[in-house]
PADRENMAR-625204 format. One record per residue (C-alpha): residue in three letters; x, y negated, z negated. Coordinates in nm, 4 decimals. Each point is the difference from the previous one (the first is absolute). Example, Ala and Ser with C-alpha at 12.3 -4.5 7.8 and 13.67 -1.06 7.14 Angstrom:
# residues 2
r, X, Y, Z
Ala, 1.2300, 0.4500, -0.7800
Ser, 0.1370, -0.3440, 0.0660
END
This chain:
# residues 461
r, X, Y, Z
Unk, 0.0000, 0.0000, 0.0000
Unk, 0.2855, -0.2028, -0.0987
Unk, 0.1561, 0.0083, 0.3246
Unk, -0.2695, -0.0690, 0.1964
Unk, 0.0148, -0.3697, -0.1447
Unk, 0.1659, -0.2749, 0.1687
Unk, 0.3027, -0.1624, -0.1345
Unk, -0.2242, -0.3406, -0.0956
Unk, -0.2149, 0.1801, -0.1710
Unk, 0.2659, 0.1913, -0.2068
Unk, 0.1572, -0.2759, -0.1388
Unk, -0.2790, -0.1632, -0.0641
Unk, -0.0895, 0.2763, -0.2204
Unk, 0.2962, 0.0038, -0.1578
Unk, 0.0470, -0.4211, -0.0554
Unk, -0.3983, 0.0407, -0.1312
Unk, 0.0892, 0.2664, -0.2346
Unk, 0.3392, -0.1583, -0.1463
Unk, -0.2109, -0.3186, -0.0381
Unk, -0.2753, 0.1683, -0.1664
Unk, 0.2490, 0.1735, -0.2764
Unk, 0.1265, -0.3341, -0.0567
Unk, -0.2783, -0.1828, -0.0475
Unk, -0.1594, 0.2618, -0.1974
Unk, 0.2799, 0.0584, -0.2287
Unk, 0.0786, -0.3266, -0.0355
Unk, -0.3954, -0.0564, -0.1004
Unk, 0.0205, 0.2845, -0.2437
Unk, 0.3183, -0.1467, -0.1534
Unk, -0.1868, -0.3270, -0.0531
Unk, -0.3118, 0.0919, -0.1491
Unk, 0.2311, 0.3133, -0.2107
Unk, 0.1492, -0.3263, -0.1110
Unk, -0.2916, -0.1792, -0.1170
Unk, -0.1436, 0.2781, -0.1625
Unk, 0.2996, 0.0459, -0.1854
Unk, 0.0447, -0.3678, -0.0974
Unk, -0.3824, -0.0528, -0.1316
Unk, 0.1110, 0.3358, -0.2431
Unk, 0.2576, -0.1775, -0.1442
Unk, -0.1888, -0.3342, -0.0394
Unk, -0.2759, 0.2356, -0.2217
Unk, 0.3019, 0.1333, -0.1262
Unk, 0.0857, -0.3150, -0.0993
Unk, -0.2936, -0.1596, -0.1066
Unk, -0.0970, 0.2852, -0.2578
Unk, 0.3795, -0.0508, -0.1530
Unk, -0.0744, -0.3461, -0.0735
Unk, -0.3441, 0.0595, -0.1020
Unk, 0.1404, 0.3184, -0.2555
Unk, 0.2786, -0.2826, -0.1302
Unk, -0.2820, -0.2057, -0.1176
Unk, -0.1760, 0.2656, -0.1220
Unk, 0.2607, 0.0952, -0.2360
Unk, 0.0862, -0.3694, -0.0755
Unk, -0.3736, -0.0551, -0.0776
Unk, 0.0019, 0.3278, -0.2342
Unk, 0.3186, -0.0608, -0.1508
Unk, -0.0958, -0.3079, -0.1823
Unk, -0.4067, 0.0574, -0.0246
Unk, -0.0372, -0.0212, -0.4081
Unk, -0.3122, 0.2398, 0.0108
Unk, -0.2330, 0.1969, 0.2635
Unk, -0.2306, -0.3331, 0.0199
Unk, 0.2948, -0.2167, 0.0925
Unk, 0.1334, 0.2594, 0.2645
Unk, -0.3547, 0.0091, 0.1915
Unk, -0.0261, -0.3702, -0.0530
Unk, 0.3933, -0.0073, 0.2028
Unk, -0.0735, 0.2993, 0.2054
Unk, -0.3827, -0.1827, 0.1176
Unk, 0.1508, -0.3090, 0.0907
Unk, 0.3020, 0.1448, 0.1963
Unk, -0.1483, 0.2552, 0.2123
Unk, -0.3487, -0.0423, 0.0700
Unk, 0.0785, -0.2700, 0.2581
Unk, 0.1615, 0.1661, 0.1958
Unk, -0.1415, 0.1342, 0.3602
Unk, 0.0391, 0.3544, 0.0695
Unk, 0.1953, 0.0832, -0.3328
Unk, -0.1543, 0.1672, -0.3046
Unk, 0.1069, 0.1759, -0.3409
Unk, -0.0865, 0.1913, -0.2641
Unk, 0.1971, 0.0093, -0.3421
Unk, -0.0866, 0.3729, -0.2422
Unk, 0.1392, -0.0029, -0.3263
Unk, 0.1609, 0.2785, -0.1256
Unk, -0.3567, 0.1701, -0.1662
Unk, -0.1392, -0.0475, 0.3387
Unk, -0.2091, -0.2974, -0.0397
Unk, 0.0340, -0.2802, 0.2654
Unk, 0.1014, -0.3076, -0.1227
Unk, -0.0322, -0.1815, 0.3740
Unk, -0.1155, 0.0568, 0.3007
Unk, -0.0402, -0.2305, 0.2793
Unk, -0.3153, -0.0896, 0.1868
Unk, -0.1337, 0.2228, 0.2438
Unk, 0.2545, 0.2553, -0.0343
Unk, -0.0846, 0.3924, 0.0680
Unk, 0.1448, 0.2568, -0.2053
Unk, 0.2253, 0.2363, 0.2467
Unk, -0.0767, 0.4070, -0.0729
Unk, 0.3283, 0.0419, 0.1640
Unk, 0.2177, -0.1508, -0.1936
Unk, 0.1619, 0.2114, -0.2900
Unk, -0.0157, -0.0214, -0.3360
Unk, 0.2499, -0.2507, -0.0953
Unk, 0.1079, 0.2346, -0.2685
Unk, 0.1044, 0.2581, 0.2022
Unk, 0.2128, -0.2436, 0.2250
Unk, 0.3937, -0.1772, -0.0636
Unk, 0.0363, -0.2721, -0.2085
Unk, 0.1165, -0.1375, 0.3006
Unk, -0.2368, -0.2103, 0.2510
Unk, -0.1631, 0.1575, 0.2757
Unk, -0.1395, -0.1560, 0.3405
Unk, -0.2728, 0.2376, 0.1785
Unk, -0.1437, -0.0461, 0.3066
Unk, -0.4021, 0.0646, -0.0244
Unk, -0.2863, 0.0132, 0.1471
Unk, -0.3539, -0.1189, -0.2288
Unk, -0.3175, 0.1467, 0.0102
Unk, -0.1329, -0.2367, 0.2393
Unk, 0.2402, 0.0381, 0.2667
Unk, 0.2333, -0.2854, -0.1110
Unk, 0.3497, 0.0727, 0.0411
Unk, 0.2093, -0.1235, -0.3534
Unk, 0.3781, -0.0255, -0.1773
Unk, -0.0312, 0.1139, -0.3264
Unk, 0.2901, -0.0673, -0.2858
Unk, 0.0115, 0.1917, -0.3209
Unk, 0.2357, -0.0929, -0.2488
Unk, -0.0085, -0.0355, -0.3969
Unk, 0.0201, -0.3356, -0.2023
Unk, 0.1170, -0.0843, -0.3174
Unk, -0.2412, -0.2021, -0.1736
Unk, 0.1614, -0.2923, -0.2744
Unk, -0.3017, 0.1318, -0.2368
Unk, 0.0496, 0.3708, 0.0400
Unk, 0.2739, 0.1450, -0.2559
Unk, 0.1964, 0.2516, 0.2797
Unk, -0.3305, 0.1354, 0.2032
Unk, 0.0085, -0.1086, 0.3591
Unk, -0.2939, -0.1084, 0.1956
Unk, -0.0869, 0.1801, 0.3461
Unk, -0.0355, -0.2174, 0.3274
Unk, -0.1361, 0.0358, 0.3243
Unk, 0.0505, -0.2646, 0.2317
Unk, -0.2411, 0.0586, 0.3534
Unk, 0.0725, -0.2682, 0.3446
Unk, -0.3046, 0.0266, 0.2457
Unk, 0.2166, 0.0590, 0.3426
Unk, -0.3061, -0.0522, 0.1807
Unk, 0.1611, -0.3801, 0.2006
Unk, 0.3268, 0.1814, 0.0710
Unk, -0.1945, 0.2778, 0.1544
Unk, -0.2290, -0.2592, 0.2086
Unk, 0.3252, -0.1548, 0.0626
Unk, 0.1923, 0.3114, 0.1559
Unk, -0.3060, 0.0939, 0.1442
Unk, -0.0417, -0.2479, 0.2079
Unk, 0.4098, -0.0089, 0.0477
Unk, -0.0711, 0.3044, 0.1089
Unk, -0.2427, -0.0953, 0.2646
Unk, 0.1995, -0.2902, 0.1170
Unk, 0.2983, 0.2355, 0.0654
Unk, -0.2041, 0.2740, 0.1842
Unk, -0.1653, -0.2789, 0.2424
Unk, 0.3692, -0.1650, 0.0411
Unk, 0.2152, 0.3682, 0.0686
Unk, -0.3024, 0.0826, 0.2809
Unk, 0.0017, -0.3201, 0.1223
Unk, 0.4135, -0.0292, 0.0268
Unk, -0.0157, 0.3864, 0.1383
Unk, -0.2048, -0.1062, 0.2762
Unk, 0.2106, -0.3057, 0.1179
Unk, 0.2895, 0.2020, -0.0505
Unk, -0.1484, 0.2680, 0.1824
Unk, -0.0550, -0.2842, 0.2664
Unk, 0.3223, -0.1438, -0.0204
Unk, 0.1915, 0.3578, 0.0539
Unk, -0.2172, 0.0202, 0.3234
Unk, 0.0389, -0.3506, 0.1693
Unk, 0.4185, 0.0807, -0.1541
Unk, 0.0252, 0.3304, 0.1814
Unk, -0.1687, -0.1115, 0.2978
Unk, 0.1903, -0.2916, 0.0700
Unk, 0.3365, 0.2016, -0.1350
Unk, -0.0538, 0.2938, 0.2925
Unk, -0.1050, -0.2608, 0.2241
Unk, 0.3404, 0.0216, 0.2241
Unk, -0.0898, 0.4184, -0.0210
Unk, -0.3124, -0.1292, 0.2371
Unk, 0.2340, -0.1870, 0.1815
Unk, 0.2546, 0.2698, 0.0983
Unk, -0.2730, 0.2486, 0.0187
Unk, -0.1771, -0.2015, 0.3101
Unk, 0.3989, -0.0262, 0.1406
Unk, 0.0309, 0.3564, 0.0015
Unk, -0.3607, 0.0555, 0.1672
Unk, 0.1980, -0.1966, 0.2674
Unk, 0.2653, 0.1945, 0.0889
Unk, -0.0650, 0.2509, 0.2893
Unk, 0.2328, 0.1537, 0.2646
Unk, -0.0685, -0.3705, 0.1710
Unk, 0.0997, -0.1926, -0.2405
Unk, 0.2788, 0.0961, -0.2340
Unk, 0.1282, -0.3908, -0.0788
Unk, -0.2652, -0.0294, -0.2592
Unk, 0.2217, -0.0852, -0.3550
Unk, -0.1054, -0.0141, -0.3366
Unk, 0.0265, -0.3321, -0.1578
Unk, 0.2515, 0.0078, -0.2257
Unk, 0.0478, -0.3500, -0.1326
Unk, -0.4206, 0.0077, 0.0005
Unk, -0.0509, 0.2290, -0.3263
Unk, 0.1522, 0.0651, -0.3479
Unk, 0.3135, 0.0861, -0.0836
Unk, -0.1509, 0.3659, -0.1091
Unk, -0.1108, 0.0243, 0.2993
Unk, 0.2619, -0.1577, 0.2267
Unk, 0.2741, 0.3554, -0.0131
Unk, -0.3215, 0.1610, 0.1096
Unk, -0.0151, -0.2045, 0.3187
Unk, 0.3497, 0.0035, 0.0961
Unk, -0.0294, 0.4077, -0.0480
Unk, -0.3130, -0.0060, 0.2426
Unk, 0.1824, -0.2548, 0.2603
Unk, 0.3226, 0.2062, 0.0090
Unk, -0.2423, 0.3265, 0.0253
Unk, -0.1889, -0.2035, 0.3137
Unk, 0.3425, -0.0846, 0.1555
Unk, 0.1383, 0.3467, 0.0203
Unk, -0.3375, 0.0877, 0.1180
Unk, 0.0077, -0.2595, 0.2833
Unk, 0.3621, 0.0858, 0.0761
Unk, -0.1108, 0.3792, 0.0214
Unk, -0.3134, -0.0919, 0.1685
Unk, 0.2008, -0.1870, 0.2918
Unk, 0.2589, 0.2900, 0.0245
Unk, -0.2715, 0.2196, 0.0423
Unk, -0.1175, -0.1995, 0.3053
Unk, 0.3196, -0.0446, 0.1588
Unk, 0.0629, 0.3727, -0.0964
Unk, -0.3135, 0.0828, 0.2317
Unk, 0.0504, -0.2264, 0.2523
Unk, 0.3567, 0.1755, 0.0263
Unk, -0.0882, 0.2894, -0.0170
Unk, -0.2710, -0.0452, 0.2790
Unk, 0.2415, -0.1615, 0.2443
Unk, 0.2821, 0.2762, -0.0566
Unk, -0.2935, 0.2975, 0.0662
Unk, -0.1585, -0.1754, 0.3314
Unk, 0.3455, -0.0135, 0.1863
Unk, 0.0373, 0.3500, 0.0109
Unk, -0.3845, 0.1427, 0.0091
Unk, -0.0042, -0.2527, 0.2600
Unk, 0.3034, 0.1345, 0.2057
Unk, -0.1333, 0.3668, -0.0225
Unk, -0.3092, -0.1301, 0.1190
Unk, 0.1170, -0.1660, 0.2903
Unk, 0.2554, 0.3039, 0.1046
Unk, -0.3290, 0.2476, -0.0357
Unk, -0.2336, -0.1951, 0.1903
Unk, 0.2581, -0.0710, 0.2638
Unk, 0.1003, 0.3968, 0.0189
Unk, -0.3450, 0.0570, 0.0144
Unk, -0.0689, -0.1965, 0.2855
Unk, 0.1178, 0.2171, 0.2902
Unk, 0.1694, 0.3444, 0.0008
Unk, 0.3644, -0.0055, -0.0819
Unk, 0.2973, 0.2658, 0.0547
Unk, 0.0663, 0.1859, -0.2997
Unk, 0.3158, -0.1697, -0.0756
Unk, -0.2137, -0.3370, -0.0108
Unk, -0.2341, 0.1555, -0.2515
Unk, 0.3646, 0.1355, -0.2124
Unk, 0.1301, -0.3421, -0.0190
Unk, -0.3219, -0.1893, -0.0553
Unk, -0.0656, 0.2692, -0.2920
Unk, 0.3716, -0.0054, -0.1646
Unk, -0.0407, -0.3848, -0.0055
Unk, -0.3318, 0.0135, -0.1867
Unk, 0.1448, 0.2432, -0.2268
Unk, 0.2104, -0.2834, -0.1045
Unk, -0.2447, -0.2409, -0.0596
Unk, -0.1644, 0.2567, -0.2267
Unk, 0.3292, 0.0901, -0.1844
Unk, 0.0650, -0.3586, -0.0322
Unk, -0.4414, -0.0530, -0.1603
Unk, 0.0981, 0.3484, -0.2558
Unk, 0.2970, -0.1649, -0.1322
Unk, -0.1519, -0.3255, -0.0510
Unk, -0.3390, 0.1640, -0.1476
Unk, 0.2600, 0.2022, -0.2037
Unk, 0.1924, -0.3018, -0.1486
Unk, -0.3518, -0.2088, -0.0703
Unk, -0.0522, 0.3142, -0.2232
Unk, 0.2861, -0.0037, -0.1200
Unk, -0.0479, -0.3446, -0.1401
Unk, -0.3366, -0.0046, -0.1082
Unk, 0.1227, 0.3142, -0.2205
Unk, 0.3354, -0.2135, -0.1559
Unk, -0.3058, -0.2946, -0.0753
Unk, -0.2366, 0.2196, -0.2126
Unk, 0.3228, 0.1010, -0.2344
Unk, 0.1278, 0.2806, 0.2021
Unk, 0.2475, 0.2256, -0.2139
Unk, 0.3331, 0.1441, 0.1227
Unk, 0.0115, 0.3328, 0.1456
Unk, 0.2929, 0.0474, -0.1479
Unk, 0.2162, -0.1663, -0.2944
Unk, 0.3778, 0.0835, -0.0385
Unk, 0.3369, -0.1700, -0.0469
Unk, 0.1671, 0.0179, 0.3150
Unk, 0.3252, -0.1954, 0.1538
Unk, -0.1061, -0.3198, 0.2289
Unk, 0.3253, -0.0105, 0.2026
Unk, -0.0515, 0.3996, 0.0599
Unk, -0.3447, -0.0812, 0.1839
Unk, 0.1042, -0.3022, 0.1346
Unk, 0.3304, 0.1467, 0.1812
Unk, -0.2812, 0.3018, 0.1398
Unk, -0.1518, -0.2921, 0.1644
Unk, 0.3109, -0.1859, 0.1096
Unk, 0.0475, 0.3248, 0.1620
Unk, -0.3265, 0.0478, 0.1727
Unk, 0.0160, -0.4166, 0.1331
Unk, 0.3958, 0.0999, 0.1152
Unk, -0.1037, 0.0912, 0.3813
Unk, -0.2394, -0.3248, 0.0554
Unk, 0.2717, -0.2427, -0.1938
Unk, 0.2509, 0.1473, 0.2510
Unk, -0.1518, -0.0694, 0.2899
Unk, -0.0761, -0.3659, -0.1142
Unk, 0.3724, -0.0177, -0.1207
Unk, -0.1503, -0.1071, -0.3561
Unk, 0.2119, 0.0667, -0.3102
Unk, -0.1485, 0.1837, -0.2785
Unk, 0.1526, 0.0359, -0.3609
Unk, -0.1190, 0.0422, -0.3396
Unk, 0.1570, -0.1046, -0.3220
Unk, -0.0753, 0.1116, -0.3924
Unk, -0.1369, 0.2192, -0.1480
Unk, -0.3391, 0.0893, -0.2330
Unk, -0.2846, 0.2405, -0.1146
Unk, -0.3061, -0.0242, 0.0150
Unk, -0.3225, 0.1568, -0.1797
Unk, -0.3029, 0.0223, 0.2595
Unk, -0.0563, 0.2397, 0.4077
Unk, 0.3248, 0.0206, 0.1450
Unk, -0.2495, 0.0539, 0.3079
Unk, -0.1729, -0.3015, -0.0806
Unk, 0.2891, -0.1829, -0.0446
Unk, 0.1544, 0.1429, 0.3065
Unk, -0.2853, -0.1678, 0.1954
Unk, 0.0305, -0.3587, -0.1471
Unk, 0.3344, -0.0247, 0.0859
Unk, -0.0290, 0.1617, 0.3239
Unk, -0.2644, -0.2605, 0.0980
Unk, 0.2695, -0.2920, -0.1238
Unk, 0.2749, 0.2091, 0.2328
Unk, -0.2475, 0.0013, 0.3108
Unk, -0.0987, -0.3754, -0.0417
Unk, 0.3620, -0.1003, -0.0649
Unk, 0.1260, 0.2105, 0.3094
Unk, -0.2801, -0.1814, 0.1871
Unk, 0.0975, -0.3471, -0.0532
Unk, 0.3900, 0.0544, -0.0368
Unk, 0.1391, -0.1677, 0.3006
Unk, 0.2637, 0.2401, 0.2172
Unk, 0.3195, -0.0017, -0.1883
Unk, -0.1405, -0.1072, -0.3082
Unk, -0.0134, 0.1377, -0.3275
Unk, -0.2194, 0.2077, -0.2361
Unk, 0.1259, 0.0839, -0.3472
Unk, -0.2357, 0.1496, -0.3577
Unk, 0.1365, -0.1235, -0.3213
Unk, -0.0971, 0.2456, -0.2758
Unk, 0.0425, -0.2052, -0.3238
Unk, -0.1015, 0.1351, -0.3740
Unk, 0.1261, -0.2514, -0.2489
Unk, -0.2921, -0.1225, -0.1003
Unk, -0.3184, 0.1485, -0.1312
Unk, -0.0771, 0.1332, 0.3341
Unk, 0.1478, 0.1538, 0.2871
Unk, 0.0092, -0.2527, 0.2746
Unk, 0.0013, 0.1208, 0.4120
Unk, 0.0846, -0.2771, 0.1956
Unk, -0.0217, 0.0102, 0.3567
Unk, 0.2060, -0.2601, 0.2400
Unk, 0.0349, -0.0538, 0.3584
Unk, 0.1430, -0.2744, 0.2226
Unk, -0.1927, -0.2093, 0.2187
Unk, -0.2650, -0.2735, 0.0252
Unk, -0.1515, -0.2140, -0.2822
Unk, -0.3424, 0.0690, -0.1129
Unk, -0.2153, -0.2736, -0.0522
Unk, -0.0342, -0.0859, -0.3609
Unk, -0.4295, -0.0337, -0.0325
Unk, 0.0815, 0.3824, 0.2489
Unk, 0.1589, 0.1967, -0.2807
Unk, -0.3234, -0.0712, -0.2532
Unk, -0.1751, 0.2308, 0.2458
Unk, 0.2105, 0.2174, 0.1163
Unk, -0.1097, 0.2749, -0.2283
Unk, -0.3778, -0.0856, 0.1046
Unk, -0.1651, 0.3076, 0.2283
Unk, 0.0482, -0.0761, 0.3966
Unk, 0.1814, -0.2654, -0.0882
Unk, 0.2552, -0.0704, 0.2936
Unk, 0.2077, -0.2821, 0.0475
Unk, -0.0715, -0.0098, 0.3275
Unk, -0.3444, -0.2144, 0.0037
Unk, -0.0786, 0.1402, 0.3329
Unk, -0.0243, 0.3460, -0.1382
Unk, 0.1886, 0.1497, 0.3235
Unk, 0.1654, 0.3612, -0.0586
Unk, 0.4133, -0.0183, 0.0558
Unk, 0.1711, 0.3486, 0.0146
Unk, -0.1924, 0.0577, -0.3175
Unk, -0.3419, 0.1789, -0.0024
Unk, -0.0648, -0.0990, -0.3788
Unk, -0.3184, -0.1426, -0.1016
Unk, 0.1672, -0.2593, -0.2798
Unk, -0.0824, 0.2330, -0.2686
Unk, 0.3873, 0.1034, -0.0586
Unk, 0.0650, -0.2399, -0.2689
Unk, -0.3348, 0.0278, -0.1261
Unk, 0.0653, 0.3846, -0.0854
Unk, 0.3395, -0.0975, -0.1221
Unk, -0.1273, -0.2207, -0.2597
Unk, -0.2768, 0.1994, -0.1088
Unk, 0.2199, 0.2793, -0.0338
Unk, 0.2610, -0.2475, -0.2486
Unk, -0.3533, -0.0470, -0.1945
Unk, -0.0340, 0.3360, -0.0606
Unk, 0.2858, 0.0597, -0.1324
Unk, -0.0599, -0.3459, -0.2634
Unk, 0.2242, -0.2212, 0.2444
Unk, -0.0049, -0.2778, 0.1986
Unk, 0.0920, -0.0747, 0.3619
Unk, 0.1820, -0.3612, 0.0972
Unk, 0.1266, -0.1591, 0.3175
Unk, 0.2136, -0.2524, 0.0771
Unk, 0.1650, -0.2051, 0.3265
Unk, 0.3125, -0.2237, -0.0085
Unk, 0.3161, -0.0651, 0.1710
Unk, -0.0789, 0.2749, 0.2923
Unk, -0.0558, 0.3090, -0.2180
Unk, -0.3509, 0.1250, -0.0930
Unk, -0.0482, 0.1807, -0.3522
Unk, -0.2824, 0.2645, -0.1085
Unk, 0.0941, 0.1052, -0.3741
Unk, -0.2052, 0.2333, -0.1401
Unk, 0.0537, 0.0025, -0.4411
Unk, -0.0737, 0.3727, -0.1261
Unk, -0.0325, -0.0102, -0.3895
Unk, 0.1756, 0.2987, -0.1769
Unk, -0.2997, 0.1435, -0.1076
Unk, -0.2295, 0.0683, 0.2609
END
């Protein structure tokens, strides 16, 4: 149930019922204190009125002198009455209109000490009694018995309608609290509304929408930067997606398109069967060249979903590296390049995986590697990782070129025309998602006539 209610309402709740405990505890703490204060003023007033009591008794020279005192002392007063017993039991004074109380004790079978009772009279009435014993100036060592009674009635009209007062105040400041937390908690999530309706905005057309930071409270603001950085990698995804497509479209019609010419060409008259060998062995090519391009797109979309390594084992990097030096021997020769490699390393990941990454660096360097030039791997493991680094000679690249160059179909060549190469521009692409799979990263770099790929393997795959 609880979670079915919105946020505004929630805290309103919760500021309603905070208020409420406050008010109502601070109500009860008032009128606690009241009560407590008109107990001692009673308190207080039967004190004085037992001092004078036993002033009055002390120096009365017989009984008729201490009813004359005793008359003239008490029975003006509102509220208070008393009753003096002798020691026999007789009463000696008693005050006007006061009622005998069959709950209070014998005073024989109490303390000598005084006593205040709270009690409640026949007719309702709600009284402080006293009992205490009084020496008496005419009395040779017996002690009178006193009980002093207060009529609480006005305090009780008094804290009743405290009482009242407080109950109509707390409801009153609970609903205006209750009020307040609302028009508070509305206002408060306000810039919630406000991002809300941003995000309805955002669609596959329109990815510049932004949160407004500077627009909403600081509690609020880390939660908008969070959201615009998640809407900027979405956007940047978002737009490789559609070049990705639009790529990927362009690379697939050149070929479907060239074995649909040759067919319906062939097709068009009869042919000698030498025709129809040749026309077939060149399609064949085509469709070798459409497998190994299907076969790489796979091969990516698999490193992008977290692929794991086939295999994981320490193996040497200038071992593998020299196989492939090996293998790229016949095509360097006939382009009089120069191939070396320098330092050593191991490495924890595929050594067939591996293989492949730096063959694709080898073929692309080999490519671009003007006749007589150079290409030379640097294996270097001082650091925390084990760095390949592949160089050749030739050519610049344009700086705002390299940020791309690891980007799928991504040629330098704007154009898009094919050279010697049949590659599709997904060489580097593989290469770099197969440094990612092993926890690395893949970097290029173009100065001074040599062009770098490094690719950083950490030691622990």
């Amino acid at each position: 149930m609880l979670r079915r209610l919105s946020l505004t309402v929630r805290l309103t709740v919760f500021f309603t019922a905070v208020a409420a405990m406050v008010v109502l505890g601070l109500g009860g703490l008032v009128f606690a204190a009241s009560d407590q204060h008109f107990v001692e003023l009673d308190q207080i007033t039967l004190q004085d009125k037992r001092q004078l009591i036993e002033h009055l008794l002390a120096h009365a020279q017989s009984a008729e002198d201490a009813q004359a005192r005793l008359n003239e002392a008490l029975n003006h007063h509102h509220g208070l009455s008393a009753t003096v017993v002798t020691p026999g039991g007789d009463s000696l004074f008693r005050s006007d209109g006061f009622v005998p109380l069959p709950q209070v004790p014998a005073l024989s079978t109490r303390p000598d000490t005084e006593s205040v009772l709270e009690l409640g009279s026949p007719d309702g009435r709600a009284l402080r009694a006293l009992l205490f014993k009084a020496r008496a100036g005419y009395l040779a060592g017996d002690s009178l018995a006193v009980t002093l009674e207060m009529d609480t009635a006005h305090h009780a009209q008094f804290l009743a309608d405290l009482r009242w007062r407080l109950t109509l105040y707390a409801l009153l400041a609970i609903v205006v609290s209750g009020l307040l937390g609302w028009l508070a908690a509305h206002h408060g999530l306000a810039p919630l509304h406000s991002m809300r309706a941003r995000a309805a905005g955002v669609s596959g057309q329109q990815l510049s929408e932004r949160m407004p930071v500077d627009a909403v409270p600081v509690e609020m603001a880390e939660l908008a930067r969070e959201l615009n950085r998640m809407l900027d990698r979405l956007q940047s995804d978002f737009t490789r997606l559609q070049d990705f497509s639009s790529d990927l479209a362009h690379e697939l019609r050149t070929p479907i398109s060239n074995l649909l010419t040759q067919t319906q060409v062939t097709l068009s008259m009869d042919r000698d069967a030498a025709t129809y060998r040749d026309i077939l062995a060149s399609n064949a090519e085509e469709l070798q060249r459409l497998a190994r391009m299907v076969a790489d797109m796979l091969f990516l979309a698999k490193t992008e979903r977290g692929v794991q390594l086939p295999r994981q084992e320490n193996f040497s990097a200038l071992h593998e590296v020299e196989a492939l030096l090996e293998f790229y021997e016949a095509l360097a020769e006939e382009k009089g390049i120069r191939m070396s490699v320098a330092g050593q390393g191991d490495i924890q990941g595929d050594p067939l995986m591996f293989r492949r990454a730096v063959s694709n660096l080898l073929s692309n360097a080999l490519r671009h590697a003007p006749e007589g030039g150079q290409v030379q791997v640097m294996i270097d493991s001082t650091g925390p990782s084990t760095d390949i680094t592949v160089e050749n000679t030739g050519e610049d690249i344009d700086p705002q070129v390299l940020s791309r160059l690891f980007d799928r179909f991504f040629r330098v060549d704007p154009a898009r025309h094919r050279s010697e190469s049949d590659g599709a521009g997904l060489g580097l692409s593989i290469t770099q998602a197969i440094v990612q799979a092993h926890g690395g990263t893949a970097s290029a770099s173009s100065v001074d006539g040599r062009t770098r790929f490094t690719l950083s393997f950490p030691r622990q795959a």
